[in-house]
ZAMARGU-4260 file (C-alpha; in steps of 0.2 Angstrom, whole numbers, plus 5000, padded with zeros to 4 digits):
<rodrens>
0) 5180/4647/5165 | 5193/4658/5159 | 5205/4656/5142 | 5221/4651/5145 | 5234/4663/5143
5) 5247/4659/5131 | 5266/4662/5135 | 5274/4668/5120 | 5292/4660/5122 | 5292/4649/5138
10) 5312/4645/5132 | 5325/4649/5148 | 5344/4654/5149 | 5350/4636/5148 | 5337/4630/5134
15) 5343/4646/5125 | 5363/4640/5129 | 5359/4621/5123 | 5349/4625/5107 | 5364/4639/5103
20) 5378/4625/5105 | 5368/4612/5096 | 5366/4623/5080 | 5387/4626/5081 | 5389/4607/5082
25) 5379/4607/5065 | 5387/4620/5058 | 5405/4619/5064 | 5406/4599/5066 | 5426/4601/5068
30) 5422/4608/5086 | 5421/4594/5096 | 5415/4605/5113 | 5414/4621/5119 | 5423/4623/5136
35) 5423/4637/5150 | 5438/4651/5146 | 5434/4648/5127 | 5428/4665/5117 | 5415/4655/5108
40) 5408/4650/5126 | 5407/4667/5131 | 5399/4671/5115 | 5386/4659/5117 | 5383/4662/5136
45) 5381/4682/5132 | 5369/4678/5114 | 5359/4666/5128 | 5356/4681/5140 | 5352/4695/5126
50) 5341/4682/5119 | 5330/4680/5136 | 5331/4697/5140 | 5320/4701/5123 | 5311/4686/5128
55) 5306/4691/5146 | 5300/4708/5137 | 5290/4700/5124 | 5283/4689/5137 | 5277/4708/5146
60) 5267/4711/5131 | 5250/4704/5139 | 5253/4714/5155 | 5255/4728/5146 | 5239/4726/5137
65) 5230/4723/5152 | 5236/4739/5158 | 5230/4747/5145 | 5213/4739/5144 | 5211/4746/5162
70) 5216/4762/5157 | 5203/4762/5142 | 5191/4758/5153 | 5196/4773/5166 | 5195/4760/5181
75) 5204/4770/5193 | 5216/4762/5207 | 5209/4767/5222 | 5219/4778/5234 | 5222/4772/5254
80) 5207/4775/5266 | 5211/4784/5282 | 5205/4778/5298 | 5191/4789/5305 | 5182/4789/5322
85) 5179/4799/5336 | 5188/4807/5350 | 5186/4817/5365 | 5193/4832/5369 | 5193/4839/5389
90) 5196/4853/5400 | 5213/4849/5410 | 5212/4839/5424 | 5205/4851/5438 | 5196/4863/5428
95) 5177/4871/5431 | 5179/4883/5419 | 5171/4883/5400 | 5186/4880/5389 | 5190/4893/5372
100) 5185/4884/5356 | 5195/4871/5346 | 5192/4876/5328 | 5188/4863/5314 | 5205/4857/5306
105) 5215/4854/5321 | 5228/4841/5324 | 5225/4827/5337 | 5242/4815/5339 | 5247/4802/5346
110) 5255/4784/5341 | 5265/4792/5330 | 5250/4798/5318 | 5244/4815/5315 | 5224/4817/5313
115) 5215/4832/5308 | 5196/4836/5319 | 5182/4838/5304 | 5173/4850/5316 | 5174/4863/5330
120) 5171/4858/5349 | 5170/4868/5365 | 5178/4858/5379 | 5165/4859/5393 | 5170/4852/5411
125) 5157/4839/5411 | 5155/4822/5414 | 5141/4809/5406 | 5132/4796/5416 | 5118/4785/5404
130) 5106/4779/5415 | 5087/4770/5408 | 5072/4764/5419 | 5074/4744/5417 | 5055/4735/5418
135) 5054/4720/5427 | 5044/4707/5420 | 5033/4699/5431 | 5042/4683/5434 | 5058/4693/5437
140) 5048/4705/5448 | 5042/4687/5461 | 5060/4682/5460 | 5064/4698/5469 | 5051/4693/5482
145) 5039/4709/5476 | 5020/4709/5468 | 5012/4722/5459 | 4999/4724/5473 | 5016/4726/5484
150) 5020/4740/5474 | 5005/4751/5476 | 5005/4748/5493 | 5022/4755/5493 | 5019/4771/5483
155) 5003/4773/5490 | 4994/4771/5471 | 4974/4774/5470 | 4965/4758/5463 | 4963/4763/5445
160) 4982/4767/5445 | 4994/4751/5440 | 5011/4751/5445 | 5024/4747/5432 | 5041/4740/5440
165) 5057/4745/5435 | 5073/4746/5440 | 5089/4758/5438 | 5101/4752/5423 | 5118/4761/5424
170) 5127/4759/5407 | 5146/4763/5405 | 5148/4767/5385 | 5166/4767/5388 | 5167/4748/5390
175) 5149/4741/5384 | 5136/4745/5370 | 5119/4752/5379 | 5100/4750/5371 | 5084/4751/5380
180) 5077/4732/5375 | 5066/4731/5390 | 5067/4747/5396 | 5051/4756/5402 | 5049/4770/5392
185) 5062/4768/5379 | 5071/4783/5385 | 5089/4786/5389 | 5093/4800/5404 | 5110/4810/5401
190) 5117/4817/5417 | 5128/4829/5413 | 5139/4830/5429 | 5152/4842/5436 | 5168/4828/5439
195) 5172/4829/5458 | 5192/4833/5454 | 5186/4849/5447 | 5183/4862/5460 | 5173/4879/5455
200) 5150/4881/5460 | 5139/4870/5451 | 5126/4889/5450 | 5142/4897/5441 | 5145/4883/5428
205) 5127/4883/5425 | 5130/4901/5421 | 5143/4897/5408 | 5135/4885/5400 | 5119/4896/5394
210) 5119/4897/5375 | 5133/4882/5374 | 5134/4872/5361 | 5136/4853/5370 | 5145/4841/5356
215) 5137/4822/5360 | 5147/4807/5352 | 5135/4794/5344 | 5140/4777/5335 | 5131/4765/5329
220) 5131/4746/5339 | 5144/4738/5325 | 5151/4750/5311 | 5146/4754/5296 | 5143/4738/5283
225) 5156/4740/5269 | 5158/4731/5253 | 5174/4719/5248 | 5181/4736/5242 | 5179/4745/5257
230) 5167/4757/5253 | 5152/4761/5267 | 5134/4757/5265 | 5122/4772/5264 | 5110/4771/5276
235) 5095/4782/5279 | 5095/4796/5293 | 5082/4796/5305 | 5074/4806/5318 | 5081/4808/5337
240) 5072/4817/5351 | 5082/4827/5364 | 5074/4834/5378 | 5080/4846/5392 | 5070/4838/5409
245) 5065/4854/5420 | 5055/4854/5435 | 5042/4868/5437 | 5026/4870/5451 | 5008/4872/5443
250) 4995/4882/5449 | 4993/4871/5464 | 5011/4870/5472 | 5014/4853/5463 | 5030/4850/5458
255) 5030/4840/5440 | 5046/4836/5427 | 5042/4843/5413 | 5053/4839/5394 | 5061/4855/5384
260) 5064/4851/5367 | 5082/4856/5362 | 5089/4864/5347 | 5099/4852/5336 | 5111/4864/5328
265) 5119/4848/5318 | 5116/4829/5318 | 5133/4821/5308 | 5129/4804/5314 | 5110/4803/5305
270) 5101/4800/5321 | 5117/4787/5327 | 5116/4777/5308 | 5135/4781/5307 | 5150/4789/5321
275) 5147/4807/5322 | 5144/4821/5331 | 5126/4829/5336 | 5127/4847/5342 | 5114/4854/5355
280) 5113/4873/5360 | 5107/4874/5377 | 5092/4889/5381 | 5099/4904/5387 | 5091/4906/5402
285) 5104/4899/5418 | 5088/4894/5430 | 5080/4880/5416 | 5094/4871/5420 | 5091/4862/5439
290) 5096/4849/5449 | 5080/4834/5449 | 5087/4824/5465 | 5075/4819/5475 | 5075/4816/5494
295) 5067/4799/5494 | 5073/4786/5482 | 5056/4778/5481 | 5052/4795/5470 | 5067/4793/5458
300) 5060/4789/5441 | 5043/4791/5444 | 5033/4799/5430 | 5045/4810/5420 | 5059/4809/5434
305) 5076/4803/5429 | 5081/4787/5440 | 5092/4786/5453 | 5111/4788/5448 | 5126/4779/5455
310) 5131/4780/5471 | 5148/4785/5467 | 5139/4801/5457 | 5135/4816/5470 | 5118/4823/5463
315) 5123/4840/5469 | 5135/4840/5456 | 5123/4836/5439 | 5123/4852/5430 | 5107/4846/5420
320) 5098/4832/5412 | 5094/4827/5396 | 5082/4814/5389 | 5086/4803/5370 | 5073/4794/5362
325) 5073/4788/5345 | 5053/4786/5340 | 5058/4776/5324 | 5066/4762/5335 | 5060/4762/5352
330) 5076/4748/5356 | 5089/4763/5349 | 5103/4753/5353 | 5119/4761/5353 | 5139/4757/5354
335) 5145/4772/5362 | 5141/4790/5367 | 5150/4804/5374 | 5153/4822/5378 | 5165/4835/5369
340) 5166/4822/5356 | 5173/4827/5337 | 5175/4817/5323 | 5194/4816/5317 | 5202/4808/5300
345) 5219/4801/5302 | 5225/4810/5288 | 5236/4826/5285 | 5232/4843/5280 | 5239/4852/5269
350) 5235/4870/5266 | 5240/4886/5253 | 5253/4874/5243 | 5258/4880/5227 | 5259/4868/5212
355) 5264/4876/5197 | 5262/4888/5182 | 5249/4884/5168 | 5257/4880/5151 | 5242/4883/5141
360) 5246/4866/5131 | 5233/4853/5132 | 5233/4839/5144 | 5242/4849/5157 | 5248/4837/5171
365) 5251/4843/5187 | 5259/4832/5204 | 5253/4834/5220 | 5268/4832/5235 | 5258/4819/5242
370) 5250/4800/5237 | 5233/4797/5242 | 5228/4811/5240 | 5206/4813/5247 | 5196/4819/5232
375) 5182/4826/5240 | 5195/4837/5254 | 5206/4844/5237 | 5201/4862/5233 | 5212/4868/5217
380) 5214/4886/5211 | 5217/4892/5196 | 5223/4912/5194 | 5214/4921/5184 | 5211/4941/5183
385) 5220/4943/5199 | 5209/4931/5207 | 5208/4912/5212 | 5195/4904/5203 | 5188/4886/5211
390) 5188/4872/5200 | 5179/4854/5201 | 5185/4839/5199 | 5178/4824/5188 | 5179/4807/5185
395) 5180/4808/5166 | 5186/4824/5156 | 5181/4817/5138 | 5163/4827/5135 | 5165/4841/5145
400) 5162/4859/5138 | 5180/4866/5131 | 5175/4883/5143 | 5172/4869/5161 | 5186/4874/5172
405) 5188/4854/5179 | 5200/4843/5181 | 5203/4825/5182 | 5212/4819/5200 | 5223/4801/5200
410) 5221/4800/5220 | 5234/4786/5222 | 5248/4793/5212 | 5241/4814/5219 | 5242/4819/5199
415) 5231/4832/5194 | 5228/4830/5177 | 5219/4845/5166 | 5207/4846/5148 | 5214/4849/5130
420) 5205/4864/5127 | 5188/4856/5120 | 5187/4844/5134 | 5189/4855/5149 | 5197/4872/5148
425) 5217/4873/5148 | 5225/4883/5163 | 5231/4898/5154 | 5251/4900/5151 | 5258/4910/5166
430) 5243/4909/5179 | 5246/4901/5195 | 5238/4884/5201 | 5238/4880/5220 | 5228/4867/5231
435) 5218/4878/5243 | 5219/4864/5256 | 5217/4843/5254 | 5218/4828/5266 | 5231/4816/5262
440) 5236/4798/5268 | 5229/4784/5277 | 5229/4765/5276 | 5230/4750/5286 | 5244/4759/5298
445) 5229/4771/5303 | 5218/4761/5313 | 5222/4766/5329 | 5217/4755/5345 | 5207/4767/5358
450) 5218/4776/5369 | 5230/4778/5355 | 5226/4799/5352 | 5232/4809/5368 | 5238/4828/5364
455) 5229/4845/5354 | 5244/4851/5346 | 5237/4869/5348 | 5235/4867/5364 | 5244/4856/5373
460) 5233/4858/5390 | 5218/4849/5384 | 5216/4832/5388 | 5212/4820/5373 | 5200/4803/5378
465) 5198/4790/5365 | 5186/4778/5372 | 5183/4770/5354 | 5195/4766/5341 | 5198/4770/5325
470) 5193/4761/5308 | 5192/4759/5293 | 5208/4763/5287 | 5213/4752/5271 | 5229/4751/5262
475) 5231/4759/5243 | 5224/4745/5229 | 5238/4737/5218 | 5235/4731/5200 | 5229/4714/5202
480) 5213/4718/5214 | 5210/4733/5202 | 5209/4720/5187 | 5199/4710/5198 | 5186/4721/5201
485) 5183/4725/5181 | 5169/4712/5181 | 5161/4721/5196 | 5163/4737/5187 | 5155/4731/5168
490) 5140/4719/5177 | 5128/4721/5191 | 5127/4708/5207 | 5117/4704/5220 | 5103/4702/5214
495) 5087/4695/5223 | 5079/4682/5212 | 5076/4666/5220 | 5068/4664/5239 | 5086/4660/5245
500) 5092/4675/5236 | 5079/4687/5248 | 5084/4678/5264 | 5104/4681/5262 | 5102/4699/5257
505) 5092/4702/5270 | 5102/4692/5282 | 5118/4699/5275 | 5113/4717/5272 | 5128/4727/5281
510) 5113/4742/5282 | 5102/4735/5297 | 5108/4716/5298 | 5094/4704/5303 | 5095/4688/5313
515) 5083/4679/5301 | 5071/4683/5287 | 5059/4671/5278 | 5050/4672/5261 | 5031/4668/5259
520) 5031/4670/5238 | 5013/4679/5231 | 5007/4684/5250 | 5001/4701/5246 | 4996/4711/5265
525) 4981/4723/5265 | 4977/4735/5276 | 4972/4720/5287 | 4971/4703/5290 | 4953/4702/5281
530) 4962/4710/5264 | 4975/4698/5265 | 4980/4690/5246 | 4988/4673/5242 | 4994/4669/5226
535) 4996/4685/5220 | 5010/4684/5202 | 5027/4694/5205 | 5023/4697/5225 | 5036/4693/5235
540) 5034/4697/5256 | 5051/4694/5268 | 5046/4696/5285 | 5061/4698/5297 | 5066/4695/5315
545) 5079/4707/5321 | 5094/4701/5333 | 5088/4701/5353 | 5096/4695/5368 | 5096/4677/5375
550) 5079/4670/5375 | 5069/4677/5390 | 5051/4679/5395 | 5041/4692/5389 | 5056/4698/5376
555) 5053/4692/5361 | 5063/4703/5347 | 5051/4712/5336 | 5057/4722/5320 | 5055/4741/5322
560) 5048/4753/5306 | 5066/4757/5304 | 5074/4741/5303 | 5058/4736/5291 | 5062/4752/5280
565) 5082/4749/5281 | 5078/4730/5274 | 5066/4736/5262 | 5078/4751/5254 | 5092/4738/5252
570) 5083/4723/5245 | 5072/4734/5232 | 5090/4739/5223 | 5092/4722/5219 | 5076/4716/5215
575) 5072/4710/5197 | 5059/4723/5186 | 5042/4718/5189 | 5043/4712/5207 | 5033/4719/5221
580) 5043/4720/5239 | 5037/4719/5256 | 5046/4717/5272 | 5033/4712/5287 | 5035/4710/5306
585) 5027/4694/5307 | 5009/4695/5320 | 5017/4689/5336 | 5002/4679/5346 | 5003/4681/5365
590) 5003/4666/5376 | 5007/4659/5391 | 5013/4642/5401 | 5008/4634/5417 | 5016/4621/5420
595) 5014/4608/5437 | 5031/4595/5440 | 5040/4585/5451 | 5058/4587/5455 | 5070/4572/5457
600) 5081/4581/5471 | 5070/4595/5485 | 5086/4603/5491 | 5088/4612/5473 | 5070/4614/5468
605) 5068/4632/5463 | 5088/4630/5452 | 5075/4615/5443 | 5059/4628/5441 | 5071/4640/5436
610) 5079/4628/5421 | 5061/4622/5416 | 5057/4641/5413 | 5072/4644/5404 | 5070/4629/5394
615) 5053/4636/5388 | 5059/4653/5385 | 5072/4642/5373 | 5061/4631/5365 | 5048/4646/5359
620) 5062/4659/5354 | 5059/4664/5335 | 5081/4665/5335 | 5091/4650/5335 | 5091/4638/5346
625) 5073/4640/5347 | 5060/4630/5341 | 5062/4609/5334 | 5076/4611/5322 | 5089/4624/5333
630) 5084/4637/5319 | 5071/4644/5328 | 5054/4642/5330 | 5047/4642/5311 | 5034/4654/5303
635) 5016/4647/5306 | 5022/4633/5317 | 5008/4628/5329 | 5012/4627/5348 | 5005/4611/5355
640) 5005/4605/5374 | 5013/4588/5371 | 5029/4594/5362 | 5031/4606/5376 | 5031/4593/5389
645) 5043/4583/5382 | 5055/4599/5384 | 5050/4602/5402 | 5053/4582/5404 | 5071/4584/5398
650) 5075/4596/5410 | 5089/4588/5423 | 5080/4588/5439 | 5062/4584/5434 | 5054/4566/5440
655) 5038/4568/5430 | 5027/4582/5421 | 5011/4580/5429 | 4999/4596/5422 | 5003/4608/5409
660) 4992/4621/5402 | 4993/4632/5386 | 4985/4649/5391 | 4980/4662/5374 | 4970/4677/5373
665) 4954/4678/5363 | 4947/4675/5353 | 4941/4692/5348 | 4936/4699/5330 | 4952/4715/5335
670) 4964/4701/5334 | 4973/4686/5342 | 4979/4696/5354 | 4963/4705/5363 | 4951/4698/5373
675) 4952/4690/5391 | 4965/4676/5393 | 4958/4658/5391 | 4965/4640/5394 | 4967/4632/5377
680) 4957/4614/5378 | 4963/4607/5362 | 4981/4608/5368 | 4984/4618/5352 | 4988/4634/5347
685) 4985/4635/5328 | 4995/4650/5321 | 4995/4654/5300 | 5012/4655/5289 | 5014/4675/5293
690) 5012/4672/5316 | 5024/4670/5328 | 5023/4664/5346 | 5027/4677/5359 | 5030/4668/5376
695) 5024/4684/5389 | 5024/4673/5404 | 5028/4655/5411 | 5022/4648/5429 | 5033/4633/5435
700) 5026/4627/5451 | 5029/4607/5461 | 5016/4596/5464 | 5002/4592/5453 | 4990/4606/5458
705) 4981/4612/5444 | 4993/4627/5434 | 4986/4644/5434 | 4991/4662/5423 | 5006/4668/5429
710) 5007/4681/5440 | 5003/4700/5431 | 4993/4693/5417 | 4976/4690/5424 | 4976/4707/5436
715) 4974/4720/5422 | 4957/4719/5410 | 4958/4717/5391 | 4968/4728/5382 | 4973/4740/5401
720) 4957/4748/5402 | 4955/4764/5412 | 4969/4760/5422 | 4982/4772/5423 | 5001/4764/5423
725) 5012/4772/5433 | 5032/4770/5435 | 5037/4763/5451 | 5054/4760/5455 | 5058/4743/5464
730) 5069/4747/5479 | 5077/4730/5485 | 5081/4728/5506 | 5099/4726/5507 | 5107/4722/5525
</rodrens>
């Protein structure tokens, strides 16, 4: 609890105006009263406001001290944050033709704010379609009336060759986040299209764009995590792949898809961690970039072949494809890309300003035209010799060398403030100071809603498309929050001690956020299951479950070495000394359900299966509202028959459960999850404290015929021996 805070003289106007008249009437008894128009009543009333005005600054005395306290301590008031984001900047409308070069430092309006671009782009008259090979899980796959033997029937497949169904998933970034949870190869296929308002020959702009540089717009799924100050979490960049797809003939006259790496010239988003810009110089040779469209749709997609576009895309007008993979995290979702994308700040720009003459007195103060003034986009020059010399800001002048040319920045108040001569070197009397260049602005007023940016002021013709909008901006700090953040500044916080402590970190970390995490104190992993340790003093293991779509069959969300390296960065700064940190992926155990029922009503029978394989998918999920409690199913929880009946026998629609059978693989010495697939007897699935379910398929049949493994499971041998898996696309018949 805090110590009260005394008020030094808590007496008002009219106490002062009573205890005045009161000590008259002691004095000067003869006066009876003091009424209005009297001089001693205006005496009294004028001594009663002098009074309270010393009062009312005596009273500022503790204010004042805290000001000074947060000087002495050099806790600076933070300046306002701009908004920043990404933007868009097109050829006009019916254009073909490469556009010149916006340079870095450009204005972008609209809304009535002013942003500057932090790099250069090349408008290219291209448009993006996102398109990834959706697998079909084999449940999904009978809905659609299809079977694997079906499929290489259909493609004509040799028997050692398995097909694997998918499907065309047409993303639009503009009004939906994309990721390839479920996707086939884990692969994202970029066409970049000529639009069909623009006129000119798909061979010529194929010509143009040799040796380009193609600006791609990557952000994150949700922004970057901040702190109650505002400040961004740091995360770690990691690799991307981008591949140029070309088609070539071997030896044989076989046409085959083959992937180009591309150059990265620049990767400002850290492999999509944070909004920014990658930039990707095409090869110089015209004829690697084709057209891949295929005559029969049947053989869109197969092996390396991008699948089929919209129908509302001509093929004839894709200028080339691309290929993005991230190898750290085969799911890479992502909340937006686009083409000719830059990153702006909506701030102003300020260039060539000169600020004053040196004194050569210490201390020199110098004030900047402009509040919030960016620190790290202020470039000051001092004159010296008939040249400007750089010099560097710091946060603290006291200790620096008497010859460091540095000075100290006030970004709130934009006052440069320089050394006495034996901390930091003093400007010379006579020499010129200007600011080179620096950002200015920002706050609240900054976020812009998308759409919001529309014009180039350098060139009015280009078109301006802000599909996302932008954040971040917060107002300047004020007094009080500064004061309120000295205990912050002087102690350490969030720190990991207790098992409640790990799960909230890692639930909470703004870096990778995790939909669960659970602490298993002294379990020390080995490099396998047989070097396991239990018990082991300052150990502490945090296995995690990342977010994932509604439960469903077969997609069970599994941490990637990204996310697991994410957690692991952002709990060990806060762990206590001594403590030795793991974040696991707990071993999910494969199984599956066959279930037999009888349905109350005929007519809706298969809406009833379909609920009963719903309920399952629900009642296994390791997320809320999985498992018993609605928290999702718990860490070493075993599976048994019985408490999965009485889910199928909740279902509305179902008479009677009359068979159920647990199906597992195993066992097998190489894990829980090789051998052949086996009914289990006992009813029972046992798993230990560090195993998860992973529900990989569900038969829900009427009758009371005995259950069997669903469809898909059984056909391969253990582990997809020789066989060969190849893509097939699943073509619906549409009337």
């Amino acid at each position: 609890m805090p110590l009260p805070v005394p008020n030094l003289d808590d007496r008002r106007f009219d106490d002062l105006v009573a205890e005045a008249r009161a000590r008259l009437a002691g004095h000067l008894p003869e006066l009876t009263q003091i009424a209005p128009g009297d001089p001693l009543h205006a005496f009294t009333d004028l001594f009663a406001w002098l009074t309270e005005t010393i009062l009312f600054r005596a009273n500022a005395i503790p204010e004042r001290q805290r000001r000074v306290v947060l000087n002495l301590l050099q806790v600076p008031i933070r300046a306002a944050r701009p908004a920043r984001g990404l933007a868009c900047i097109d050829p006009p409308a019916r254009s073909s033709r490469v556009q010149p070069l916006v340079p870095a430092d450009s204005t972008v309006s609209g809304a009535g704010i002013d942003c500057t671009t932090e790099g250069e782009v090349q408008p290219l008259p291209l448009l993006l379609h996102v398109v990834a090979k959706e697998a079909l899980a084999p449940d999904l796959l009978e809905t659609l009336g299809y079977t694997l033997e079906d499929l290489r029937a259909q493609h004509g497949l040799a028997a050692d060759e398995t097909p694997q169904a998918f499907r065309p998933r047409h993303f639009q970034p503009a009004d939906e986040p994309l990721t390839l949870a479920g996707s086939l190869d884990h692969c994202y296929y970029l066409a970049l299209a000529l639009p069909r308002s623009a006129g000119g020959n798909i061979g010529e702009l194929r010509a143009d764009l040799a040796g380009k540089v193609l600006n791609i717009g990557l952000m994150p799924p949700a922004a970057t995590g901040t702190d109650a100050d505002g400040l961004a979490a740091e995360l770690p960049d990691r690799a991307l792949t981008w591949e140029l797809l070309v088609r070539e003939t071997d030896g044989a006259g076989v046409e085959q898809i083959r992937a180009l790496p591309l150059e990265v010239a620049a990767d400002a988003s850290g492999g999509a961690r944070r909004p920014g810009v990658v930039r990707l110089r095409l090869p110089r040779n015209a004829t690697l970039m084709q057209d891949l469209a295929v005559a029969d749709p049947l053989e869109a997609g197969v092996g390396q072949r991008p699948p089929e576009l919209p129908e509302q895309v001509d093929p004839a007008r894709v200028a080339l494809w691309l290929r993005l993979a991230c190898p750290g995290e085969p799911d890479f979702p992502l909340g937006w890309i686009g083409i000719n994308a830059v990153a702006v700040t909506a701030q102003g720009l300020r260039t060539d300003l000169m600020l004053g003459l040196g004194t050569g007195q210490p201390d020199q103060v110098l004030d900047l035209p402009d509040l919030d003034v960016d620190p790290a986009s202020l470039a000051l020059q001092v004159e010296d010799t008939g040249r400007w010399v750089d010099w560097t800001g710091v946060d603290i002048l006291y200790g620096q060398p008497d010859s460091a040319q540095v000075y100290r920045l006030d970004a709130r108040a934009g006052r440069v403030h320089f050394g006495d001569g034996i901390n930091g070197r003093r400007p010379r009397a006579g020499k010129r100071i200007r600011a080179a260049r620096y950002r200015h602005g920002g706050g609240a007023a900054s976020n812009l809603p998308k759409d919001s940016l529309k014009s180039v002021a350098s060139t009015p013709d280009l078109r301006v498309r802000q599909e996302r909008p932008l954040e971040g901006g917060i107002d300047a700090e004020d007094v009080a929050r500064a004061e309120r953040r000295i205990p912050q500044f002087l102690a350490h916080r969030n720190r990991a001690v207790t098992a409640a402590d790990f799960r909230l970190l890692a639930a909470d970390n703004p870096i990778n956020p995790v939909a669960r995490a659970e602490v298993v104190p002294g379990l020390l992993p080995g490099t396998s299951i047989r070097t396991l340790r239990r018990d082991v003093p300052g150990v502490v293991s945090v296995f995690v479950v990342p977010p994932g779509p509604p439960a469903a069959v077969a997609a069970t969300p599994r941490p990637t070495p990204g996310l697991l390296r994410d957690v692991f960065d952002y709990l060990l700064a806060r762990v206590s000394v001594g403590t030795e940190l793991y974040v696991l992926s707990a071993e999910y155990v494969q199984l599956a359900l066959g279930v037999a029922v009888d349905v109350a009503d005929a007519t809706t029978e298969q809406a009833t299966l379909l609920a009963v394989r719903q309920a399952l998918a629900g009642f296994l999920w390791p997320l809320a509202p999985g498992g018993a409690s609605g928290q999702g199913w718990g860490l070493g929880t075993a599976v048994r028959a019985a408490e999965i009946a009485v889910q199928v026998a909740r279902v509305g629609g179902v008479r009677a459960v009359n068979k159920l059978t647990l199906f597992a693989r195993g066992p097998s010495n190489a894990g829980p999850n090789a051998g052949p697939w086996r009914a289990v007897s006992t009813g029972e699935l046992v798993l230990t404290d560090y195993q998860l379910p992973d529900l990989v398929g569900v038969q829900v049949r009427g009758g009371s015929a005995d259950p069997t493994l669903p469809a898909g499971l059984g056909d391969l041998p253990a582990g997809g021996g020789d066989h060969r898996r190849v893509p097939a696309p699943v073509i619906p018949d549409l009337c």
